[in-house]
Each structure stands twice: as C-alpha cells, then as structure tokens.
Phi, psi and omega in degrees: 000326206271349177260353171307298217302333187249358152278336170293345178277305167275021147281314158327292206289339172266024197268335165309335186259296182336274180250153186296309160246185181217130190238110181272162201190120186233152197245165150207130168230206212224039228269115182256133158251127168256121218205133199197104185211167190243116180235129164277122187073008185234095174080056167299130131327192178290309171247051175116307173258132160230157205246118162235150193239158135199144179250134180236126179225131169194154159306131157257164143208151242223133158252162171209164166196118176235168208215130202255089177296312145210215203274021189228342203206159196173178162218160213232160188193118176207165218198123169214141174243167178240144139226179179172163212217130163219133201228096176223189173134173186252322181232156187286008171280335160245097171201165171196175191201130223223156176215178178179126187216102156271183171166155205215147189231118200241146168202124180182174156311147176223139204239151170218131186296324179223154158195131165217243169269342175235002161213132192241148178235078199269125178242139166223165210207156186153167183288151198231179178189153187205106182244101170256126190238172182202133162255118184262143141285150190194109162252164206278159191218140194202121168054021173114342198232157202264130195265176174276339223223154198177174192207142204276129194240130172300054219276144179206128155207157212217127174218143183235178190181225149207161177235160161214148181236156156223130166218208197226100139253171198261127172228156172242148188336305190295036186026018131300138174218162164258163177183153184215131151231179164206130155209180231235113186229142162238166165219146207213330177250107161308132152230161176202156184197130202229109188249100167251156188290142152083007176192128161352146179296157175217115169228134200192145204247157172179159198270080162254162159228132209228126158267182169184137201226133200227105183256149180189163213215135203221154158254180179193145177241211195211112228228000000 
C-alpha cells in the first residue's frame, strides 16, 4: 500500500509537465466478485482437493485520477475500499463473527469514443488487482456436535488480472462533471494465505479464473 502511495504522488507532481489536462475524481459503487477454484493441499479434504468458492458484494468507495494527454486518449489510476461486518447465531454455542476489508485497484489507458465540452465517453482497458481480507471466528466441531470454544483465523487474498470500463460523463462550464460507469474485470493469478493461533501459515499460489463487475457513480473536477 505504502508503495501504491508513492506512485500516486509522483505522478501527480509529475502530471503538471506530462500531461495536458488532471481530473481528481470520488466514486461511490457496487463492486460483485466471484472467485471458484479447485486446490491441492490448501484447506484439503479427504482426499487431498477441495473446491473453494467465495463471493464478495459490498458499497464500496472510491478515488480516481486521470490525466489526458489530449482529447482521444489519458490514462486512469482508480481505487475503491469496502468494508463489512456480520455477527448472527442464535446461543453462544451457535454464532460466528465475519469482519471484512476489500479493495480494487485499476491502472491502464482510457480511450474516449466521444468527446467535446460537455460529454464525454470514456473506455479503458488495463491491469486490475482485487484485495481481499477476513477476520472468521471458527468453532471447534469434534464428531458432529457443536462446541463453545474456537479460535480466529486470518484470510488474505490477492487476484490479479485485468479490467475493463465503459462510461458517460457530464461535464459543466465550472470543470465540474458527473459520470457513471461500470467495470468488468477477470483475474486469473491468485495468492491466498491462512493465518490461525496453534498452526503453521498456509500459503498458496494458483492459475483460477475469477470475475467481477462494479457499476458506480462519481463527481470529478478538472484541475
């Protein structure tokens, strides 16, 4: 994160030299994930493979920053987090507690199919990353009957890919504009890592392919 941070800065300070114009830009979207693999030795079964599935839907909200070389062609830098909490069960022998910090990462050219003073059509295309963490509570289960006692488990996971958007903005005399988009990402290289009290780290790479799709609705100024 901390090197994300320091690349977005020097491109800012260098975007004044670069490029013609600089747009800063907050989002708020809807960001869906799909995510579906088959893993050997990683949360094995009986014999060895297991299939894990997990889906992520949450409000996200989002920065962005482009930067226009002219009036056909820029490049996009775009960022949104999640966050979310789920606490149920009925007795303290049945309950659990899911804590949660995603986030998605865009960086690529944006091309605009149309543009004049007031509408713009921007498409882009480019590498995506999707980072997702959990904190699980997990109780222990021995022969079938459900226990009191359980211990906090860590989840980290990482996909990398590509993305793509197509959207619309408004823009007004005052450089302000509105825009709504959506995109579309697959990722295909996985890392994932499993941290519990009492056991070795489990860690592990694989080739899936996992989608995701994020429609979201922004102001932006012109800088």
């Amino acid at each position: 994160m901390k090197k994300l941070l320091i690349l977005l800065a020097a491109l800012v300070l260098m975007s004044g030299v670069a490029f013609g114009q600089f747009y800063a830009e907050v989002n708020v979207g809807f960001p869906v994930h799909w995510t579906n693999g088959m893993h050997e030795d990683f949360w094995a079964g009986s014999n060895g493979i297991e299939e894990d599935k997990m889906v992520t839907a949450n409000t996200a909200l989002g920065l962005g920053l482009v930067f226009d070389f002219n009036k056909r062609i820029g490049i996009m830098i775009d960022a949104d987090f999640f966050f979310g909490a789920r606490l149920s069960g009925y007795s303290i022998i049945d309950s659990g507690f899911n804590s949660l910090f995603g986030a998605n990462f865009f960086l690529g050219p944006v091309i605009y199919l149309f543009n004049n003073d007031w509408l713009k059509v921007p498409l882009g295309i480019g590498p995506h990353m999707y980072l997702f963490i959990d904190d699980l509570w997990m109780e222990d289960v021995a022969l079938g009957v459900t226990s009191t006692s359980g211990e906090w488990i860590k989840r980290t996971e990482m996909q990398i890919g590509a993305g793509l958007f197509l959207g619309v903005q408004f823009h007004f005399e005052t450089g302000f504009y509105i825009f709504s988009r959506t995109m579309v990402s697959v990722d295909f290289l996985r890392f994932h890592n499993v941290k519990a009290k009492g056991m070795n780290d489990l860690s592990h790479m694989c080739i899936d392919i996992n989608w995701g799709i994020k429609p979201y609705i922004g102001v932006g100024i012109k800088f």
